[in-house]
N, C-alpha and C positions, 0 to 999 in steps of 0.2 A: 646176551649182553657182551659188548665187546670190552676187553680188559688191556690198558698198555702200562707195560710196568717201564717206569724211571726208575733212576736214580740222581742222587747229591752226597757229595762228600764234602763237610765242613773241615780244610786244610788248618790246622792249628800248628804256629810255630809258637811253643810254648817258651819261646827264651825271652820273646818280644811280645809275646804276647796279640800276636797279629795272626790276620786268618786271610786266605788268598779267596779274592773276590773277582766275580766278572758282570762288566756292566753288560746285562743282554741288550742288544740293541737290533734283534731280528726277529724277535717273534712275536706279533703283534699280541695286545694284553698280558705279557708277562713281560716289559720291559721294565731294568733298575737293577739293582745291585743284588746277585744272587752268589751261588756256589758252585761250583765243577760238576757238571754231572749230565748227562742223558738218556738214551734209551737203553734197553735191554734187548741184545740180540739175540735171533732164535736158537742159536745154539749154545751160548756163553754162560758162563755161570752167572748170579746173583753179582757173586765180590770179582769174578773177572770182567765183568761190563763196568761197576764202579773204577777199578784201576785203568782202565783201558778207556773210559772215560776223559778222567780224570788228566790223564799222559795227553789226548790228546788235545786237551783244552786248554793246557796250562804248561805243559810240556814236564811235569814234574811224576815222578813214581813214586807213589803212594805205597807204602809198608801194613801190612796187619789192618787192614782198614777195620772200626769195629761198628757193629749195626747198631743202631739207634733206637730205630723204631721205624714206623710207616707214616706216610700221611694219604691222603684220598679222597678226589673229589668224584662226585657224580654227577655226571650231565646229563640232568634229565631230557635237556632236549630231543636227545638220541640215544638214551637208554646204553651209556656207555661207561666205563672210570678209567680213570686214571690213576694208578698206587705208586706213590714217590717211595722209594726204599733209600732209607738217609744212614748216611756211614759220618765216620769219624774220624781222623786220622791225624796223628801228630809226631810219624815218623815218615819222610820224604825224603829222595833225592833229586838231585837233577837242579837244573837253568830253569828259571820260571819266565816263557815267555811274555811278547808285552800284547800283543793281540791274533783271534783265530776268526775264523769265521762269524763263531759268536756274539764277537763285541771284544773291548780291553780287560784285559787280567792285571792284576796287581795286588800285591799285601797292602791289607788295611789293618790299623789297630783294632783289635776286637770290643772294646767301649765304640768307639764310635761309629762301628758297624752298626751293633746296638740301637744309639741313638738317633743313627739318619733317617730319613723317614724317604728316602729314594728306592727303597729297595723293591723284588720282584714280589707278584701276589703273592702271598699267604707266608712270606720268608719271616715274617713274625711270629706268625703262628709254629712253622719248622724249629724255629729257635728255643720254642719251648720242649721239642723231642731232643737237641742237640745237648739241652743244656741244664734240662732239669729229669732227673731217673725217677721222677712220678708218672711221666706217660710213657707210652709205649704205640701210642696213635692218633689219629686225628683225622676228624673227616668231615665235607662238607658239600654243598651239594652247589650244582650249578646250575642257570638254568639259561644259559647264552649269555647273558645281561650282567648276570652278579651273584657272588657266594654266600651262601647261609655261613652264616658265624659257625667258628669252628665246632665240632666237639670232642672231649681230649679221653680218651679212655687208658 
């Protein structure tokens, strides 16, 4: 089985109460409104691939990032997963750029993040590891077409 580890950092400016959002607009089936984060490279740690991430997506330095939990889907079709490693973070610095490769960055209120329903797959489901210290995981399976509803351990 082939394994590729992600990451997402949910950026919180707790003054305002706003979290730094990016509209993907280049990966086909995960387009909408998600959070900082991408792949893990071979050599980099867990939390130095989220910071490093993070810097370059949004242009911002992320402090103490704290783990969340995981989420994880399986594709059945090729007998492969994917495991999102989801951090945390409500201490930054830096200029928040306005767009990268990815699509546009920008602070959104965290209620109406919430409530949009534009957002990227399963960023509903993440929202329950960001936001609620009863899971710790979630996984679900794929099979090209569409995902099993989650389940939250």
């Amino acid at each position: 089985m082939k394994v590729e580890l992600m990451n997402m950092c949910m950026i919180h400016d707790i003054d305002t109460d706003r979290v730094v959002v990016l509209d993907k607009t280049v990966k086909e089936g995960w387009e909408g409104l998600t959070f900082p984060g991408g792949h893990v490279e071979s050599m980099e740690s867990l939390t130095d691939s989220v910071i490093r991430e993070v810097y370059e997506e949004t242009g911002l330095i992320i402090k103490n990032p704290r783990f969340k939990g995981f989420v994880h889907w399986i594709n059945l079709a090729d007998d492969s997963k994917q495991i999102g490693l989801l951090y945390y973070s409500n201490e930054f610095e830096g200029n928040l750029i306005e767009s990268t490769h990815e699509g546009k960055v920008y602070w959104m209120d965290l209620q109406e993040f919430l409530n949009i329903e534009n957002k990227s797959m399963s960023m509903d489901d993440c929202m329950k590891l960001f936001l609620e210290d009863k899971f710790m995981e979630a996984i679900s399976t794929w099979d090209g077409e569409s995902l099993t509803p989650f389940r939250y351990f």
